[in-house]
C-alpha positions as CSV (number, residue, x, y, z in Angstrom):
1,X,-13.2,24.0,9.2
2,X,-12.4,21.5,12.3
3,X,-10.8,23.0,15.3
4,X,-7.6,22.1,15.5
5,X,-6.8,22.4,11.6
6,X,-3.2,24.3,11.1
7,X,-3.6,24.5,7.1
8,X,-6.9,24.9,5.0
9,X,-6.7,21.4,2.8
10,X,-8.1,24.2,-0.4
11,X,-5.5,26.2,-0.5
12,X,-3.1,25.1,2.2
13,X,-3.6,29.1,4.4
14,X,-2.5,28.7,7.8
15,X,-5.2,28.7,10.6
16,X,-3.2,28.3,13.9
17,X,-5.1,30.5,16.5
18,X,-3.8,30.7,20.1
19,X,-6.4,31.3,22.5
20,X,-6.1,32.0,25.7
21,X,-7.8,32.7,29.4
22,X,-7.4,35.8,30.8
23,X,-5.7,37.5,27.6
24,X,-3.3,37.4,24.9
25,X,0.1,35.3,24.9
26,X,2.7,35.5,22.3
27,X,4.1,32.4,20.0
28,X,7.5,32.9,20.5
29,X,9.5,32.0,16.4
30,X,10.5,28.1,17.8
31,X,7.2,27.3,18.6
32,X,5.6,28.2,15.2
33,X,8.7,26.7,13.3
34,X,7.8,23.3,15.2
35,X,3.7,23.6,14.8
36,X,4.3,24.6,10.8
37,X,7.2,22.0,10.3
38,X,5.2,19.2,12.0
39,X,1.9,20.2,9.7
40,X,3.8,19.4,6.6
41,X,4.9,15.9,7.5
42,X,3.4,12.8,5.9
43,X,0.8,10.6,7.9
44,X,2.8,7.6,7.8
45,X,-0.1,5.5,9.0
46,X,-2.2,6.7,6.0
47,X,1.2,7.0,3.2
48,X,2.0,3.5,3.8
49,X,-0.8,1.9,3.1
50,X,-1.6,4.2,-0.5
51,X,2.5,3.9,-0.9
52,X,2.1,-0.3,-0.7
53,X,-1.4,-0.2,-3.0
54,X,0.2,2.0,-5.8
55,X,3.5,0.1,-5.7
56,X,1.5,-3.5,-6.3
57,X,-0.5,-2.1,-8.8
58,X,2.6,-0.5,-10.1
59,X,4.5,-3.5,-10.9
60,X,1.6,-5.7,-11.9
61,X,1.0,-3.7,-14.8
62,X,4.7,-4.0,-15.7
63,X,3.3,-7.4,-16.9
64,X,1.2,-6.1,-19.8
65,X,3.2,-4.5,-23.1
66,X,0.7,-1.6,-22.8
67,X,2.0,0.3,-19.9
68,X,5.5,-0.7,-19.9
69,X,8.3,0.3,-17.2
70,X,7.5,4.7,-17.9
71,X,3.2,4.4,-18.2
72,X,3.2,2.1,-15.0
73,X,5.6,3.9,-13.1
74,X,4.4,7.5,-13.3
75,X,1.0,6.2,-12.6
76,X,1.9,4.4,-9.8
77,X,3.0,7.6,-8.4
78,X,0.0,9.7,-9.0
79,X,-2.4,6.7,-7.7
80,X,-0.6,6.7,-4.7
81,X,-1.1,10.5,-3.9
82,X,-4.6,10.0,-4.7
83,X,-5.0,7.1,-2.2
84,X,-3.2,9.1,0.4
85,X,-5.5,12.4,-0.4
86,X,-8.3,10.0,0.2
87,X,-7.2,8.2,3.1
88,X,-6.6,11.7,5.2
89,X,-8.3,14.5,3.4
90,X,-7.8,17.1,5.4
91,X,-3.7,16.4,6.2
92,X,-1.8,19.1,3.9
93,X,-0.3,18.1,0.7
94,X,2.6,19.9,-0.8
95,X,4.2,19.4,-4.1
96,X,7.6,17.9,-2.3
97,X,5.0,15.5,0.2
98,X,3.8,14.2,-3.3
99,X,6.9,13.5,-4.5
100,X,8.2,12.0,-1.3
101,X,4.8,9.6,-1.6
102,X,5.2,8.7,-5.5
103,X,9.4,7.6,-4.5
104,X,7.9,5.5,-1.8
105,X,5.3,4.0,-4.4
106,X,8.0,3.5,-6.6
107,X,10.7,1.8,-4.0
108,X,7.8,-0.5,-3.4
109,X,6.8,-1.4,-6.7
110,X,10.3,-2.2,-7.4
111,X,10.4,-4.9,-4.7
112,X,7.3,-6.5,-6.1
113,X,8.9,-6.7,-9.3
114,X,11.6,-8.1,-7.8
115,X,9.5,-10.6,-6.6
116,X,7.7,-11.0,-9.1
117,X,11.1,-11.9,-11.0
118,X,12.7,-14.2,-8.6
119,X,9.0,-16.3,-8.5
120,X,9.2,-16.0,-13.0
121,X,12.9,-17.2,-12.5
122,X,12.5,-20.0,-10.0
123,X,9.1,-21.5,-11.1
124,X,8.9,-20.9,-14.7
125,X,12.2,-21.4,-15.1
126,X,13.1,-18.2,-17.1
127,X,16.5,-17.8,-16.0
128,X,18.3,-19.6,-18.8
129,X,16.1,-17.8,-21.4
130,X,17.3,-14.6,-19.6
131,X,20.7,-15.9,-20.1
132,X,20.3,-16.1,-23.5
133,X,18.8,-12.7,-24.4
134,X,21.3,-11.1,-22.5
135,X,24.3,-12.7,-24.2
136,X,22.4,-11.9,-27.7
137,X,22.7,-8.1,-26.5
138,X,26.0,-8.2,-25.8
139,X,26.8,-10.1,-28.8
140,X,25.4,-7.4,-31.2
141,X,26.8,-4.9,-28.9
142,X,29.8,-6.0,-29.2
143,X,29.5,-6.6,-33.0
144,X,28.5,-3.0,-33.3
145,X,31.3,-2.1,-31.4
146,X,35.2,-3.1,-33.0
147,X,37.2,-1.1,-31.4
148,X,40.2,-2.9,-29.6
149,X,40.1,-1.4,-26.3
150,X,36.5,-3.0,-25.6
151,X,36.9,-6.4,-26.7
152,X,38.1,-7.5,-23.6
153,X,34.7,-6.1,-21.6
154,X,32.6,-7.7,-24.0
155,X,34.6,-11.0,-23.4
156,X,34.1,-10.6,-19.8
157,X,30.3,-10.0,-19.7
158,X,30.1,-13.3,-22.0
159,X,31.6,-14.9,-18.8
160,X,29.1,-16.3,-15.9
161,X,30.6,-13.5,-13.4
162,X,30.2,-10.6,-16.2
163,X,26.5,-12.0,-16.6
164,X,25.9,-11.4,-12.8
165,X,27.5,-7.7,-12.7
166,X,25.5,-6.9,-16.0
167,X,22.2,-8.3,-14.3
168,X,23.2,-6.4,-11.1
169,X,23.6,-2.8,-13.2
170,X,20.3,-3.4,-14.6
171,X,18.6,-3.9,-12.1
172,X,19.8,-1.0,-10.2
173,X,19.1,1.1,-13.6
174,X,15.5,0.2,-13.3
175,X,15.4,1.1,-9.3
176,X,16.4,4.4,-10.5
177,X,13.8,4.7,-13.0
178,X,11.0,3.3,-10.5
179,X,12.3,5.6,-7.8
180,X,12.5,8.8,-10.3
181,X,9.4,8.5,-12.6
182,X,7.2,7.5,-9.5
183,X,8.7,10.6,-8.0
184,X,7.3,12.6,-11.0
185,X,4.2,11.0,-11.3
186,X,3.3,12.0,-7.5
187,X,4.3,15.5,-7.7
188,X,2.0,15.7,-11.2
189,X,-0.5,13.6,-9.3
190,X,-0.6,17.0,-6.4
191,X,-0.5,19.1,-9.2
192,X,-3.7,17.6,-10.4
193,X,-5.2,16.9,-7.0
194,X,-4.8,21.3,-6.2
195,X,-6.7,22.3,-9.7
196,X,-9.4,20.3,-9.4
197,X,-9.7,21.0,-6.0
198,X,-11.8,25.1,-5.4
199,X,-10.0,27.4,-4.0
C-alpha cells in the first residue's frame, strides 16, 4: 500500500501510523475522529464527474420502453459508483458513500430529463398531446370514481390551473423516484463493487 493510505481500499482496515523523531507521541481521540471522519468523505472532484456521466446516461435511456423510469434509474446509480471506484481507486467506499453518489446520479438525471422534456415540449410540440393524455386520465379516474365528495377535484384538474398542479405533483413524484431508486441502485452497485473485490 502507498504511504499515506488511512483505509485499505480491500477491505476498508485502517492504516494510520504516527511516526515520529525521537519517540512515541500519542493521538489524542479529536484527532483520530477528524483523520477517520475526513477518510470517509466523497472526492467531490472525482463524484461529480461519475455523478453527471451516470445521470446523462440515466435519463437518455428513459427514452427507450426497455429500461423504463425503475431499470434506468437503479442503473444509473450503480454506473455511477463504478465510475467513481474507477476514477479514485484507492478513496474508501462505504455502503452510505454509495448511496450518497447513486442520489447525486439520480438528482442529475432528473434535470436532464427535465430538459429533455422542456426541449420535446417546445420543439416537437408535445405539450398539447400531454394535455390531452392527462385529461384522458382524469377522465377515467374520475369515471371510476362517483363518489360525490370528489367530483368537484376532478372538475378542478379538468381546469388549465388543475392541469399545472397535477403536472407539478408528477413531476415531483418522479424526482422522488430518481432520487430513491438511484439511491438503491448505488448502495447495490458498493455491494457489488466489495464481493468482487479480494479480501
Amino acid at each position: 500500500m502507498e504511504e499515506g493510505t488511512p483505509f485499505c481500499p480491500h477491505c476498508n482496515a485502517p492504516q494510520i501510523r504516527v511516526v515520529v523523531e525521537g519517540g512515541e507521541q500519542t493521538v489524542t481521540y479529536e484527532t483520530a475522529t477528524r483523520v477517520l471522519s475526513a477518510s470517509k468523505r466523497l472526492e467531490w472532484p472525482h463524484a461529480l464527474p461519475a455523478a453527471a456521466t451516470s445521470g446523462a446516461i440515466s435519463a437518455v435511456l428513459m427514452l427507450f420502453p426497455f429500461a423504463g423510469l425503475t431499470l434506468g434509474t437503479i442503473f444509473g446509480g450503480m454506473l455511477c459508483v463504478m465510475l467513481y471506484r474507477r476514477r479514485a481507486p484507492r478513496a474508501p467506499l462505504t455502503t452510505g458513500m454509495g448511496a450518497k453518489l447513486g442520489a447525486i446520479s439520480g438528482i442529475l438525471a432528473f434535470a436532464f430529463f427535465s430538459i429533455f422534456t422542456a426541449v420535446e415540449v417546445l420543439v416537437l410540440h408535445a405539450g398539447e398531446q400531454l394535455r390531452v393524455e392527462l385529461l384522458k386520465q382524469v377522465n377515467e379516474a374520475a369515471s371510476r370514481n362517483t363518489e360525490a365528495q370528489m367530483q368537484p377535484v376532478f372538475d378542478y384538474l379538468r381546469t388549465s390551473a388543475g392541469m399545472q398542479f397535477a403536472m407539478m405533483v408528477g413531476f415531483a413524484s418522479i424526482f422522488l423516484i430518481f432520487l430513491v431508486l438511484s439511491s438503491a441502485g448505488g448502495a447495490l452497485g458498493t455491494a457489488l463493487l466489495r464481493r468482487r473485490r479480494p479480501r
